[in-house]
N, C-alpha and C positions, 0 to 999 in steps of 0.2 A: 826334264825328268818327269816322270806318271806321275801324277798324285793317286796316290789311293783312295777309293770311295769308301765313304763311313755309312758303316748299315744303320739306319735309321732307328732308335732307340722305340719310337713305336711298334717296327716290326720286333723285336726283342721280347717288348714286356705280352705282345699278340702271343710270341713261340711258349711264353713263359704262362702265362693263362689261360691258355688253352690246355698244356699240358697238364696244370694242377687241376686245371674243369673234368680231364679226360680219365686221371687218375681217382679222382673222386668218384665218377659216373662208374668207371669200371668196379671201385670197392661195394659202391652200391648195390651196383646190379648182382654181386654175385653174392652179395650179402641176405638177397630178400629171394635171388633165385640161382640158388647151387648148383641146378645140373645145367648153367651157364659160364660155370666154373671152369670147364676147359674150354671154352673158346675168348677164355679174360686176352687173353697178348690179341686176339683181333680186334677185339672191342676197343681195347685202349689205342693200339695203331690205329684204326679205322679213325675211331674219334678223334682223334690226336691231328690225324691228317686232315678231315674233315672239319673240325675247329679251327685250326691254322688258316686254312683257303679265305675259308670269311670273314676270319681275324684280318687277315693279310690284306682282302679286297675291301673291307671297311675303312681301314687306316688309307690305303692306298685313295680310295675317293676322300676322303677328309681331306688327304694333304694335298690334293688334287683340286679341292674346292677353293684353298685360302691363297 
């Protein structure tokens, strides 16, 4: 029978703070500069994605090192 693979709880709480970092950054940004207000959904994507990669490649060499 497959055993199923368990996602590794570092990469979880990486998806999970990065998104609060990503969410924060975008309230900011359009907090201190409003006619950056309609491009908020890229900023957060953008960020969101781009947080996550080096979240992800952090954790990955960590658990790679021990």
């Amino acid at each position: 029978m497959h055993r199923k693979k368990k996602i590794p709880v570092g990469f979880i709480v990486t998806f999970v703070a990065a998104f609060i970092i990503a969410v924060s950054l975008t309230a900011l940004l359009t907090k201190f500069k409003p006619d950056m207000a309609q491009f908020m959904g890229m900023i957060f994507f953008g960020s969101w994605l781009l947080l996550s990669f080096i979240g992800v490649g952090i954790v990955a060499l960590a658990k790679k090192k021990k």
